[in-house]
PDB file with one MODEL, atoms N, CA, C and O in Angstrom:
MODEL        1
ATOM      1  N   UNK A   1       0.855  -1.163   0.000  1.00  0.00           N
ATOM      2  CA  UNK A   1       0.000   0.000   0.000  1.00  0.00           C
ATOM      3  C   UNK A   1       0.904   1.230   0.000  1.00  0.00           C
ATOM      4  O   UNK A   1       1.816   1.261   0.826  1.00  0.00           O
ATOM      5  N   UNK A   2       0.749   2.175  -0.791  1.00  0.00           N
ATOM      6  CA  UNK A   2       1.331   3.416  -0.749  1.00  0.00           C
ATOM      7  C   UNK A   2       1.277   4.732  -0.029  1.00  0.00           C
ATOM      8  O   UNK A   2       0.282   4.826   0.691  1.00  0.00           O
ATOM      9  N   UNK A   3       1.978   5.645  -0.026  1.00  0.00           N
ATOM     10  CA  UNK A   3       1.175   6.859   0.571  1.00  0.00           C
ATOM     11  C   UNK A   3       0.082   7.547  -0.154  1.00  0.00           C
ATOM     12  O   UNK A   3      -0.942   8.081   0.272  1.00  0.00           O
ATOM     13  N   UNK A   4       0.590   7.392  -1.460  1.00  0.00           N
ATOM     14  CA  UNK A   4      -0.504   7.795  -2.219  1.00  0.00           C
ATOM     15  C   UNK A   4      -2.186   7.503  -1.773  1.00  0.00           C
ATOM     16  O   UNK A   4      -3.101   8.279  -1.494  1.00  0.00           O
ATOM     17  N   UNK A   5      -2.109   6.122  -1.846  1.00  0.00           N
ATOM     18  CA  UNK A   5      -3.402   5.821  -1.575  1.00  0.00           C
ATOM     19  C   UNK A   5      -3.788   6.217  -0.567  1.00  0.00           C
ATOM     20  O   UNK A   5      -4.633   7.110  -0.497  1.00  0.00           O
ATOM     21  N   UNK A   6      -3.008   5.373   0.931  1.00  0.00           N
ATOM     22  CA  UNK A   6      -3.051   6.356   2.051  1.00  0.00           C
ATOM     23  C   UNK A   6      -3.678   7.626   2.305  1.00  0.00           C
ATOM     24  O   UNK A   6      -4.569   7.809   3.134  1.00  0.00           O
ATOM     25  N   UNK A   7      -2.924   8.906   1.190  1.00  0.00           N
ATOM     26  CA  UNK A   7      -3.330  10.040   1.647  1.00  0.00           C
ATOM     27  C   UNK A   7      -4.332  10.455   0.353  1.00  0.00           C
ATOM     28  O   UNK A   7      -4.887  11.520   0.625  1.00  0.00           O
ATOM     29  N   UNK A   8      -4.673  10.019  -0.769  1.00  0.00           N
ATOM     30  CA  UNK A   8      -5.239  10.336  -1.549  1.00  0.00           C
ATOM     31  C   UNK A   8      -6.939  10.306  -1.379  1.00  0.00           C
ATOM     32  O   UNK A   8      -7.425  10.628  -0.295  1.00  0.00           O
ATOM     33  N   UNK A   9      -7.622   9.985  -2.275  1.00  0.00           N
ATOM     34  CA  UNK A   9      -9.101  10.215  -2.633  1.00  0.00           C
ATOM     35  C   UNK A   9      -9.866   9.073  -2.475  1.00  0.00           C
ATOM     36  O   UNK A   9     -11.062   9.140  -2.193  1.00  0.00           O
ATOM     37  N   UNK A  10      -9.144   7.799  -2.668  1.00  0.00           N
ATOM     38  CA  UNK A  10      -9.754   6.475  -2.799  1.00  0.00           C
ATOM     39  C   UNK A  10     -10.789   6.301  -1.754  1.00  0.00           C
ATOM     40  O   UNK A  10     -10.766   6.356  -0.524  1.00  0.00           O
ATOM     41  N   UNK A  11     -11.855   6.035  -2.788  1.00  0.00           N
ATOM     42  CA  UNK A  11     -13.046   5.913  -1.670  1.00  0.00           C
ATOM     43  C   UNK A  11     -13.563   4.290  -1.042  1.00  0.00           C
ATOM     44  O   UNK A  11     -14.587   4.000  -0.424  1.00  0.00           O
ATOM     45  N   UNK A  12     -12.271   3.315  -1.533  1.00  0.00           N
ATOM     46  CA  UNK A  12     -11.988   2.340  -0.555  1.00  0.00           C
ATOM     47  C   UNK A  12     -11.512   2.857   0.589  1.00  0.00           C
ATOM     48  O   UNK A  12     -12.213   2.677   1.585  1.00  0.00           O
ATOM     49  N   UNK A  13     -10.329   3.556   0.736  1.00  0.00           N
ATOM     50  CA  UNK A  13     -10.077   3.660   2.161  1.00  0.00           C
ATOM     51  C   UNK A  13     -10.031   4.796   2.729  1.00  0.00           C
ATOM     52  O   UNK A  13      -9.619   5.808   2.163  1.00  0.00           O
ATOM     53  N   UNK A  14     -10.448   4.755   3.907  1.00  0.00           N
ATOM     54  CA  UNK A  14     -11.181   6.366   5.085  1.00  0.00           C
ATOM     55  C   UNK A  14      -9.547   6.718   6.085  1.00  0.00           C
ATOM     56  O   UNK A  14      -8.585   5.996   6.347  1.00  0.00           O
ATOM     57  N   UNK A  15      -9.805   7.867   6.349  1.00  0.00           N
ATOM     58  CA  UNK A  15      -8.908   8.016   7.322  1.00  0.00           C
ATOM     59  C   UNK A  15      -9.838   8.553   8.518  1.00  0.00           C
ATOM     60  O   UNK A  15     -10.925   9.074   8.267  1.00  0.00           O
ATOM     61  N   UNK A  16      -9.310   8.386   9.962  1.00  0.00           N
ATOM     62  CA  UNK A  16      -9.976   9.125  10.913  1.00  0.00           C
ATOM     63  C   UNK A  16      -9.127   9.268  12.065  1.00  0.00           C
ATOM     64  O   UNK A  16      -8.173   8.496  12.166  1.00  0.00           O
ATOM     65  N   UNK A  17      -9.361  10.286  13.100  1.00  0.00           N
ATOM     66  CA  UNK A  17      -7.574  10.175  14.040  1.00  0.00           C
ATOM     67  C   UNK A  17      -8.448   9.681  15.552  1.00  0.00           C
ATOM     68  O   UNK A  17      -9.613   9.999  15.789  1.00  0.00           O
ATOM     69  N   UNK A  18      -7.977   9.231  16.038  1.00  0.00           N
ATOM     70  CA  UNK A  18      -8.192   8.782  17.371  1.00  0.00           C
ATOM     71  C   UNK A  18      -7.215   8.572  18.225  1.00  0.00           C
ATOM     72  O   UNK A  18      -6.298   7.795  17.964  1.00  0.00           O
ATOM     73  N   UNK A  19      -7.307   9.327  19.492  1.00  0.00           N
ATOM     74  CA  UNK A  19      -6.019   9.479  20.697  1.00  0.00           C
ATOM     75  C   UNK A  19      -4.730   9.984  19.924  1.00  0.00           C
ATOM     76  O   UNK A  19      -3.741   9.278  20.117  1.00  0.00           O
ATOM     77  N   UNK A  20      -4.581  10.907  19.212  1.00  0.00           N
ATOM     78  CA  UNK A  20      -3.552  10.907  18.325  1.00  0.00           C
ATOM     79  C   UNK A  20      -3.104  10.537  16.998  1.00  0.00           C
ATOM     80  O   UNK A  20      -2.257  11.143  16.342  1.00  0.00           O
ATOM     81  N   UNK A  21      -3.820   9.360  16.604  1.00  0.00           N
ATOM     82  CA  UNK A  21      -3.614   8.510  15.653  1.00  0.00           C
ATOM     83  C   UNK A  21      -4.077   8.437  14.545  1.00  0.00           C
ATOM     84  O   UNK A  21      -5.306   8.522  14.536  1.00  0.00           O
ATOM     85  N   UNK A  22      -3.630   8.320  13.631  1.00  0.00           N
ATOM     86  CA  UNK A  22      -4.411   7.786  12.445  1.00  0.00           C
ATOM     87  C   UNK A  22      -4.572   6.685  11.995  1.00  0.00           C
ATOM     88  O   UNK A  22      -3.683   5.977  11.522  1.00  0.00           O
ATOM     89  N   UNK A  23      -6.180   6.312  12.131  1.00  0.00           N
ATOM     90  CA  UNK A  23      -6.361   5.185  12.161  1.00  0.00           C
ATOM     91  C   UNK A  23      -6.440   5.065  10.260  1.00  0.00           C
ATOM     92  O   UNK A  23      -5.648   5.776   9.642  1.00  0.00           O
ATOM     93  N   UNK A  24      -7.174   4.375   9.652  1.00  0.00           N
ATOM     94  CA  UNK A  24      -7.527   4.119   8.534  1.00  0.00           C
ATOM     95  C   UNK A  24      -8.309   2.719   8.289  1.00  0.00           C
ATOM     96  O   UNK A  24      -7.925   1.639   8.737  1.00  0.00           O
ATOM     97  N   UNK A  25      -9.609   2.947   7.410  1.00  0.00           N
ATOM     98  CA  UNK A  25     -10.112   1.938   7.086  1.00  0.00           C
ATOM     99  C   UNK A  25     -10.047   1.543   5.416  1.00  0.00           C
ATOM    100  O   UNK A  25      -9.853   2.344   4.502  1.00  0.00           O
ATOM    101  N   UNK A  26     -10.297  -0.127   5.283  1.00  0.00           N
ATOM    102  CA  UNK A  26      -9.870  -0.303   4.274  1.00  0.00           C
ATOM    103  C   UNK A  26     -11.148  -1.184   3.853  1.00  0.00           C
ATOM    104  O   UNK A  26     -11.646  -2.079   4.536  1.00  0.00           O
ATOM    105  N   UNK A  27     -11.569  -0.753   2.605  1.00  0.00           N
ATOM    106  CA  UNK A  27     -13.159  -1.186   2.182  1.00  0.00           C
ATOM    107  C   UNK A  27     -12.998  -2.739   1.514  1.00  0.00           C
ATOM    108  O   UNK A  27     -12.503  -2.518   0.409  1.00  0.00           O
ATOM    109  N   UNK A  28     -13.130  -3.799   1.617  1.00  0.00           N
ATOM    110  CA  UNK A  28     -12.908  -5.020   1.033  1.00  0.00           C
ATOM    111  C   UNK A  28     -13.815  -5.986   0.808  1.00  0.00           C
ATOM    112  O   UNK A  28     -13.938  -6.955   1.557  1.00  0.00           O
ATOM    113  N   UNK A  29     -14.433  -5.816  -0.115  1.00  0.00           N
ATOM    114  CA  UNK A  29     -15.893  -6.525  -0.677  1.00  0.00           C
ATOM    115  C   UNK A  29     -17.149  -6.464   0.419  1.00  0.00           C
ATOM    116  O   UNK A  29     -17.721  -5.375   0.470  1.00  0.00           O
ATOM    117  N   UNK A  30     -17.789  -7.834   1.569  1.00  0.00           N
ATOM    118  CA  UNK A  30     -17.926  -7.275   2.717  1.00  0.00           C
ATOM    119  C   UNK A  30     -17.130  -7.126   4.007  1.00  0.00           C
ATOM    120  O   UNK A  30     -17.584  -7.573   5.060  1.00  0.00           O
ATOM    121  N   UNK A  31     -16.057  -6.562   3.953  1.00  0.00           N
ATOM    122  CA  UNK A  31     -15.115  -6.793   5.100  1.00  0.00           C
ATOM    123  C   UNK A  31     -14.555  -5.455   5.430  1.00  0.00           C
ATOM    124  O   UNK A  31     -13.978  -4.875   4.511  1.00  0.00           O
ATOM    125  N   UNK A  32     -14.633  -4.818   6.685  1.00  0.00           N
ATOM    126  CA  UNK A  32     -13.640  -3.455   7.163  1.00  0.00           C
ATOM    127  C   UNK A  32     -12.292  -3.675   7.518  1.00  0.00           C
ATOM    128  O   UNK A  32     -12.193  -4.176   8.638  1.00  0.00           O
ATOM    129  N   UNK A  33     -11.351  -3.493   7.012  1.00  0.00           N
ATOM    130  CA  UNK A  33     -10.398  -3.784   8.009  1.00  0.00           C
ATOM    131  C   UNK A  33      -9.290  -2.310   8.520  1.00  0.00           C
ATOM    132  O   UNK A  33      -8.470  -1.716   7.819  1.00  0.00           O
ATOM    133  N   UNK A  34      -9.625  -2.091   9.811  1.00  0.00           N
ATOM    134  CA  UNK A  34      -8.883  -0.949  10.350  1.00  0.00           C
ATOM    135  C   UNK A  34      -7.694  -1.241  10.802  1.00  0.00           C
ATOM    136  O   UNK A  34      -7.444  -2.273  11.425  1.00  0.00           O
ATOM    137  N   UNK A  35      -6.673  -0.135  10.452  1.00  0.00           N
ATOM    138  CA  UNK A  35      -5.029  -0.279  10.749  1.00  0.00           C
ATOM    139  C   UNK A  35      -5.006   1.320  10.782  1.00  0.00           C
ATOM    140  O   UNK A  35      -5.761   2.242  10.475  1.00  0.00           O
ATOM    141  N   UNK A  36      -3.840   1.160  11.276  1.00  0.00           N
ATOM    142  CA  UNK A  36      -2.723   2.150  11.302  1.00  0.00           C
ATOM    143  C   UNK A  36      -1.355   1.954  10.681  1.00  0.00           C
ATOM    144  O   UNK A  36      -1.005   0.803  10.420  1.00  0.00           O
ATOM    145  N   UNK A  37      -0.448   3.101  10.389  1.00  0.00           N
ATOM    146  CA  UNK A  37       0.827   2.801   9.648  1.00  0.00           C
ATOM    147  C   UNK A  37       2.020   3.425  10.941  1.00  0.00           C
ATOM    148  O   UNK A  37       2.266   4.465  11.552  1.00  0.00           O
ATOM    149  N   UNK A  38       2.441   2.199  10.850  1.00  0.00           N
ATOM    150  CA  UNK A  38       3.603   2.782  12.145  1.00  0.00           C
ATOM    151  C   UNK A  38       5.359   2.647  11.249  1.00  0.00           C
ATOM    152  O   UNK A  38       5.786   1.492  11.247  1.00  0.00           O
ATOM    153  N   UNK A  39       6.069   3.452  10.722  1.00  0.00           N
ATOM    154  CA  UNK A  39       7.204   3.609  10.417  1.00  0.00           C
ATOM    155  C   UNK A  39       6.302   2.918   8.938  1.00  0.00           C
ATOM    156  O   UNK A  39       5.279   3.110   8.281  1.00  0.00           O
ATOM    157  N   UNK A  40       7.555   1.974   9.004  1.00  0.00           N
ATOM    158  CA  UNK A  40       6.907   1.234   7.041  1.00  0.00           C
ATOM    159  C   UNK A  40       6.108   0.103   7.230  1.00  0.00           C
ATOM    160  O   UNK A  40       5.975  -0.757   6.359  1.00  0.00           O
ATOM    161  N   UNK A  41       5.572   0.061   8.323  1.00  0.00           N
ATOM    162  CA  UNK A  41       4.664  -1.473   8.697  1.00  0.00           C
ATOM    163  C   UNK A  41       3.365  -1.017   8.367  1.00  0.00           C
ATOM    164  O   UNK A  41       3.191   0.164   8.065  1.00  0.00           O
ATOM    165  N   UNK A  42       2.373  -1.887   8.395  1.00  0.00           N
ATOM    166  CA  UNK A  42       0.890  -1.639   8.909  1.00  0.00           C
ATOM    167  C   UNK A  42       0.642  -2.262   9.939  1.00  0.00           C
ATOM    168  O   UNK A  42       1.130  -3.323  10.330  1.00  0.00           O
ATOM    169  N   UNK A  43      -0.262  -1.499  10.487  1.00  0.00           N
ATOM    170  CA  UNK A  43      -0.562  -2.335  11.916  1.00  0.00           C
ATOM    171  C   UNK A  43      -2.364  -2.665  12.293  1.00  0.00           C
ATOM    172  O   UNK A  43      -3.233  -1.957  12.802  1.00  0.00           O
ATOM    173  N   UNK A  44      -2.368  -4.278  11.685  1.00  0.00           N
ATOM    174  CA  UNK A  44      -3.927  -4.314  11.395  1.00  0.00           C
ATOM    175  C   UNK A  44      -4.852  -4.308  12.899  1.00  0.00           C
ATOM    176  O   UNK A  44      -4.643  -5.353  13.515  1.00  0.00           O
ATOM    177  N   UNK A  45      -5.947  -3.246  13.712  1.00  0.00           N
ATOM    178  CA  UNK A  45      -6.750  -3.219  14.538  1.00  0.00           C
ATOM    179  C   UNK A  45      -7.825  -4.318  14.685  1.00  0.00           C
ATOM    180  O   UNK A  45      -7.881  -5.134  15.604  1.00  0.00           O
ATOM    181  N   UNK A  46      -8.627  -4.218  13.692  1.00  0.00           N
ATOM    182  CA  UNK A  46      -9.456  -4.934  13.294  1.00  0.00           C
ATOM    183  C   UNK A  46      -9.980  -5.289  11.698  1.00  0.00           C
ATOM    184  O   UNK A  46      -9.802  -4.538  10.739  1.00  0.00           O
ATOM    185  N   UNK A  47     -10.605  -6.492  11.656  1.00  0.00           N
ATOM    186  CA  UNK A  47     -10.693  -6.965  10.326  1.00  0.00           C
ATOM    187  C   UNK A  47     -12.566  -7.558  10.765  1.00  0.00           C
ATOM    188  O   UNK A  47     -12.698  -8.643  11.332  1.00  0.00           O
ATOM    189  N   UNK A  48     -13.510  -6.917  10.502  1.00  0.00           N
ATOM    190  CA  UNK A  48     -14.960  -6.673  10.686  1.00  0.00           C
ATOM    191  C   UNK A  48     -15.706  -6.800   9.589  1.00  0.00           C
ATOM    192  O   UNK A  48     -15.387  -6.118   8.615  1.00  0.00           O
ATOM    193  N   UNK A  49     -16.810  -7.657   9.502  1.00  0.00           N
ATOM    194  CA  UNK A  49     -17.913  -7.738   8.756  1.00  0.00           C
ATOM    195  C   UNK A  49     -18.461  -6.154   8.366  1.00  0.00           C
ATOM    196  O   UNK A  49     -18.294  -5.176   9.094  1.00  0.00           O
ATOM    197  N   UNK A  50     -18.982  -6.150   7.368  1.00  0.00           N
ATOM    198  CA  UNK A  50     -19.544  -4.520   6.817  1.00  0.00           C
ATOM    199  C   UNK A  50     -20.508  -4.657   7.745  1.00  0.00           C
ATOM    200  O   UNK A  50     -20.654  -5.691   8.397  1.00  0.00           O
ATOM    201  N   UNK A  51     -21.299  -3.522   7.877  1.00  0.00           N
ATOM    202  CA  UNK A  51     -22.227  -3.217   9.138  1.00  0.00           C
ATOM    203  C   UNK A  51     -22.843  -4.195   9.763  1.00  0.00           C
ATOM    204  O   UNK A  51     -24.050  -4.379   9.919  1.00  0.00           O
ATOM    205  N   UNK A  52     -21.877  -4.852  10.135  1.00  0.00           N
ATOM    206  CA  UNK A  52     -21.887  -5.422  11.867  1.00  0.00           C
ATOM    207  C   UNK A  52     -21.951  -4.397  13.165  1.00  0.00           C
ATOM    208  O   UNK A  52     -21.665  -3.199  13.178  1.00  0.00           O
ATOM    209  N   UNK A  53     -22.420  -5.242  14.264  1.00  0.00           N
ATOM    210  CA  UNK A  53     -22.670  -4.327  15.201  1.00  0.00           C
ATOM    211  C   UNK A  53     -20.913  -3.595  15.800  1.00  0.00           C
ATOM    212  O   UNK A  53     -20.762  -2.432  16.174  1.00  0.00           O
ATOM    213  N   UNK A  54     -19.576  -4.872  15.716  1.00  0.00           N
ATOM    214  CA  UNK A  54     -18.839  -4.238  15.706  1.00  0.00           C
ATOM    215  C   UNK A  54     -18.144  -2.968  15.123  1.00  0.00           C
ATOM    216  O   UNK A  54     -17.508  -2.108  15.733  1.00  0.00           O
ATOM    217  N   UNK A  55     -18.418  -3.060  13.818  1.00  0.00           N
ATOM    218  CA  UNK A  55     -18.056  -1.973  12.914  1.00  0.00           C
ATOM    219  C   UNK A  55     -18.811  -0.700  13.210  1.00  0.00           C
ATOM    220  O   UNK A  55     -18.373   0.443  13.081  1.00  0.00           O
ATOM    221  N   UNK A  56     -19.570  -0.931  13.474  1.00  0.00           N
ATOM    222  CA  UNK A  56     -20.481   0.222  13.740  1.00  0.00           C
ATOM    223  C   UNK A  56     -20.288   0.986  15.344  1.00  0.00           C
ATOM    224  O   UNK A  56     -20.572   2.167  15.541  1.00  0.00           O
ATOM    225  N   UNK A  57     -19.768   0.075  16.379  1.00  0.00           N
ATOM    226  CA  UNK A  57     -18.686   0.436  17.409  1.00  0.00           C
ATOM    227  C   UNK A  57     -17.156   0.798  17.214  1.00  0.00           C
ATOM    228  O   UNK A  57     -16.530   0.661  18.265  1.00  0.00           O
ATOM    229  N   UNK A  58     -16.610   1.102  16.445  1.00  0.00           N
ATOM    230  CA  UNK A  58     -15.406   1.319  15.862  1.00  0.00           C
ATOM    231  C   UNK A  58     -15.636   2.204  15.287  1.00  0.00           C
ATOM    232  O   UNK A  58     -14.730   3.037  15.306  1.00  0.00           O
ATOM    233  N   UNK A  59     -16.720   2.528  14.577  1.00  0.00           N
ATOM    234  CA  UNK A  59     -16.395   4.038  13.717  1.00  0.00           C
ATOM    235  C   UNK A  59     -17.174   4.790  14.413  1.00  0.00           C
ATOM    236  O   UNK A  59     -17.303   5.953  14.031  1.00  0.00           O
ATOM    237  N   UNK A  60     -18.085   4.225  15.920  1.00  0.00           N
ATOM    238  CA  UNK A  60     -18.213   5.659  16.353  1.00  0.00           C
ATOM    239  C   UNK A  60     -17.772   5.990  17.400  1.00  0.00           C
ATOM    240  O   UNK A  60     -18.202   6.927  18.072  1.00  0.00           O
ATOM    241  N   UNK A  61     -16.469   4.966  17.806  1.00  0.00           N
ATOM    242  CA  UNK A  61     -15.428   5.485  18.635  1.00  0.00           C
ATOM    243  C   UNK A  61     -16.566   5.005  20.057  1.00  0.00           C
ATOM    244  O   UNK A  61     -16.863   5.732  21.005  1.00  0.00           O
ATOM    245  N   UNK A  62     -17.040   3.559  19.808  1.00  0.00           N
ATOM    246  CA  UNK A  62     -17.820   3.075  21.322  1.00  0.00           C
ATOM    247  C   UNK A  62     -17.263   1.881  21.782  1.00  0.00           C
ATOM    248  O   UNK A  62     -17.097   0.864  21.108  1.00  0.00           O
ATOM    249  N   UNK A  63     -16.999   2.034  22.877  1.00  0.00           N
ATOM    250  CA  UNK A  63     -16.652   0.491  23.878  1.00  0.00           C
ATOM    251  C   UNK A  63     -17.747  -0.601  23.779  1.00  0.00           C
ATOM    252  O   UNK A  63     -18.808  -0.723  24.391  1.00  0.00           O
ATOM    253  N   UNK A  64     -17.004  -1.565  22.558  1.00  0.00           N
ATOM    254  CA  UNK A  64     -18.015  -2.965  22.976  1.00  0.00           C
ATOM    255  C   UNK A  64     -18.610  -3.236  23.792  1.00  0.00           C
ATOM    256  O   UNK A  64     -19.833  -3.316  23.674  1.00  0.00           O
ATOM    257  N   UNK A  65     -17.936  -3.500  25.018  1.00  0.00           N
ATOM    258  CA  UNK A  65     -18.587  -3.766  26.251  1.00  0.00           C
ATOM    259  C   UNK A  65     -19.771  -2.594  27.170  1.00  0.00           C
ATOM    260  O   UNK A  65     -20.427  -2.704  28.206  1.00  0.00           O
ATOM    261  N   UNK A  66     -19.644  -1.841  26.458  1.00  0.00           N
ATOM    262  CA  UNK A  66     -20.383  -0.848  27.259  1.00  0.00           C
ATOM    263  C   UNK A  66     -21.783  -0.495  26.882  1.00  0.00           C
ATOM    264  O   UNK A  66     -21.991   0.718  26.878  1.00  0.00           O
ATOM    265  N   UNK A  67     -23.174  -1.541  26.446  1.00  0.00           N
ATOM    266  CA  UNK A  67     -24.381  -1.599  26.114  1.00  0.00           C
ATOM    267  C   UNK A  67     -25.271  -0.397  26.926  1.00  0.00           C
ATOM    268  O   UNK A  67     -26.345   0.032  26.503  1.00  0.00           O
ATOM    269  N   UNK A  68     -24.811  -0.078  27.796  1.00  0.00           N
ATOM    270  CA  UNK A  68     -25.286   0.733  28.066  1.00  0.00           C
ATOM    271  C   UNK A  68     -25.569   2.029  27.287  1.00  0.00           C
ATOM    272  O   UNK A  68     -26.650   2.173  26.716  1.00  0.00           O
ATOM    273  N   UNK A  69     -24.449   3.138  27.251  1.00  0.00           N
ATOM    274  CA  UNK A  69     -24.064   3.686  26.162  1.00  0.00           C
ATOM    275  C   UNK A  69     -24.413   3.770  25.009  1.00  0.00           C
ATOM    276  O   UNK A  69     -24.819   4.817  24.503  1.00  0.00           O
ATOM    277  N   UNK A  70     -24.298   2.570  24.360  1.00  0.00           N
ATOM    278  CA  UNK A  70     -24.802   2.353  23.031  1.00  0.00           C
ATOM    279  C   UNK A  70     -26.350   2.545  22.931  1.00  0.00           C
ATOM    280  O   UNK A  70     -26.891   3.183  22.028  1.00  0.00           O
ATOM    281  N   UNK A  71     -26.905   2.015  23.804  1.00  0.00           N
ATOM    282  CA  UNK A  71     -28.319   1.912  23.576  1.00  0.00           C
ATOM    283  C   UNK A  71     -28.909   3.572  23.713  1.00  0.00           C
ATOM    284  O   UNK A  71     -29.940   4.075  23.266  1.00  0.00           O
ATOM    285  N   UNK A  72     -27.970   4.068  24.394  1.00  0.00           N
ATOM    286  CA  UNK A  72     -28.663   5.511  24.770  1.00  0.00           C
ATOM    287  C   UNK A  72     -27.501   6.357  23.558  1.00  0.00           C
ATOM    288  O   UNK A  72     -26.904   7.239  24.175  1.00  0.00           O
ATOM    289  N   UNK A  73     -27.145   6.316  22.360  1.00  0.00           N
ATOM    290  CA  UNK A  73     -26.786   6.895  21.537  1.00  0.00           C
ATOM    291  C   UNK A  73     -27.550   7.122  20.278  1.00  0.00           C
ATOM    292  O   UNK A  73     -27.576   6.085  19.615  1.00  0.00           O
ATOM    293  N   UNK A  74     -28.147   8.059  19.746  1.00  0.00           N
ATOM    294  CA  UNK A  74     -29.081   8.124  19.180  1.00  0.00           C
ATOM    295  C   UNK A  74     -28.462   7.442  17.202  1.00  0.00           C
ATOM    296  O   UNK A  74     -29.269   6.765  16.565  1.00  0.00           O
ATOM    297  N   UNK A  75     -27.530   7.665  16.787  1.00  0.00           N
ATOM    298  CA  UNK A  75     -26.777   6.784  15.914  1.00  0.00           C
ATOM    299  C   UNK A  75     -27.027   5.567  15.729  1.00  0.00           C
ATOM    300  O   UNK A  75     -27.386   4.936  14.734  1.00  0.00           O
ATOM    301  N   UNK A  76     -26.735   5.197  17.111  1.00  0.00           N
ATOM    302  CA  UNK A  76     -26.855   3.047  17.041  1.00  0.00           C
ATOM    303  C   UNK A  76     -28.610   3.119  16.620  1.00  0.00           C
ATOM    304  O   UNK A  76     -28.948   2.071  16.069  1.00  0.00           O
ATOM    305  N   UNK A  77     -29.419   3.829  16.725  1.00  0.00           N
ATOM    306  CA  UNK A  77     -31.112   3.742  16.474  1.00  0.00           C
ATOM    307  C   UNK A  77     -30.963   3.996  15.397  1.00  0.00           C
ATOM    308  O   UNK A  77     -31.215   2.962  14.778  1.00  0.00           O
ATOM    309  N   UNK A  78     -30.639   4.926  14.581  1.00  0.00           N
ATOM    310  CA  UNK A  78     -30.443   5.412  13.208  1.00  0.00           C
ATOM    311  C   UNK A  78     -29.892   3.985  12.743  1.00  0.00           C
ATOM    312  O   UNK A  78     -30.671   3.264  12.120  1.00  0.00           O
ATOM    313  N   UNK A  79     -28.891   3.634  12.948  1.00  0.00           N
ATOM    314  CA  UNK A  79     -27.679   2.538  12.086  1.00  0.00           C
ATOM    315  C   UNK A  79     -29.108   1.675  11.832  1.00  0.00           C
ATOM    316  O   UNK A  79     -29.687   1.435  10.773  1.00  0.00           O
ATOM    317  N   UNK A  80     -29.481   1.265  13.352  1.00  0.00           N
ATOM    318  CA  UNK A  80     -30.268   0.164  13.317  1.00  0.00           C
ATOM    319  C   UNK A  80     -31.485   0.272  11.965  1.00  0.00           C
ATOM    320  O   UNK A  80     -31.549  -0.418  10.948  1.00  0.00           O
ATOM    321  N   UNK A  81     -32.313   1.334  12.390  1.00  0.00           N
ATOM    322  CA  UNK A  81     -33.281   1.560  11.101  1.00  0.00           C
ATOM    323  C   UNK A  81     -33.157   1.433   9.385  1.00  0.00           C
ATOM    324  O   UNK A  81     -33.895   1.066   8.470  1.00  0.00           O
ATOM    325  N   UNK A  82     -31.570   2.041   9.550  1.00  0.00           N
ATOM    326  CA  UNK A  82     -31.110   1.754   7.969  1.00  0.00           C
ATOM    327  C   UNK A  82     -30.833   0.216   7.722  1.00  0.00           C
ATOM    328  O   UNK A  82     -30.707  -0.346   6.634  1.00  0.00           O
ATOM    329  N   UNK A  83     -30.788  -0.178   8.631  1.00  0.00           N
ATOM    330  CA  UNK A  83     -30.858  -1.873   8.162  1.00  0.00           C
ATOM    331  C   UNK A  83     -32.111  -2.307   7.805  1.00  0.00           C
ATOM    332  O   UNK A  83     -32.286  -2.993   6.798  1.00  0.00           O
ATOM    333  N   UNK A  84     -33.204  -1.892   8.708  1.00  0.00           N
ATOM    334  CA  UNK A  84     -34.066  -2.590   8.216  1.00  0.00           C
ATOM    335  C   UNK A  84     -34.582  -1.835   7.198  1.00  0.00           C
ATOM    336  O   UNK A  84     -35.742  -2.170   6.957  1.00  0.00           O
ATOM    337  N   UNK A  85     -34.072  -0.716   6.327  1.00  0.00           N
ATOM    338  CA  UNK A  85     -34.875  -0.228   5.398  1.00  0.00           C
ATOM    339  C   UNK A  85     -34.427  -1.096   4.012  1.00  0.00           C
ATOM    340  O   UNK A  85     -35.160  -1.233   3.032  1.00  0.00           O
ATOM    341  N   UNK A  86     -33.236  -1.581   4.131  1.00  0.00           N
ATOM    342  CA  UNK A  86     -32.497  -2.570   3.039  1.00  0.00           C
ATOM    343  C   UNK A  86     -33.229  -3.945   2.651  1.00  0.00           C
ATOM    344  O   UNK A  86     -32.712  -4.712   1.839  1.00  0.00           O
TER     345      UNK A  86
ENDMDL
END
């Protein structure tokens, strides 16, 4: 993978920063897979089903474990509805 792509337009892959970081997602038929680039490595986070409930905790920056939260975020209701409009 290049910088190009990296930093370019490709609307396979997203960038977004978290705690500092730049994370990046990478669009792969149905599959997310989030990394970061540390020196000349990649460093893969996660590798997620397309809108799964995980993925959908990852891009909005929510603790799995924390159902609480989620349920009281008005997004996870939205996400949810666009599923069933498909």
């Amino acid at each position: 993978m290049t910088n190009d792509i990296l930093i370019g337009s490709n609307s396979a892959v997203g960038r977004f920063q978290r705690n500092g970081k730049i994370f990046y997602r990478l669009r792969i038929e149905d599959l997310r897979v989030y990394f970061e680039k540390i020196n000349i490595a990649l460093h893969c986070h996660f590798i997620l089903p397309k809108n799964s409930l995980n993925d959908f905790l990852v891009r909005c920056k929510m603790p799995s474990s924390d159902e609480a939260v989620l349920e009281n975020h008005q997004s996870f209701w939205d996400y949810l509805e666009s599923l069933a409009k498909k």
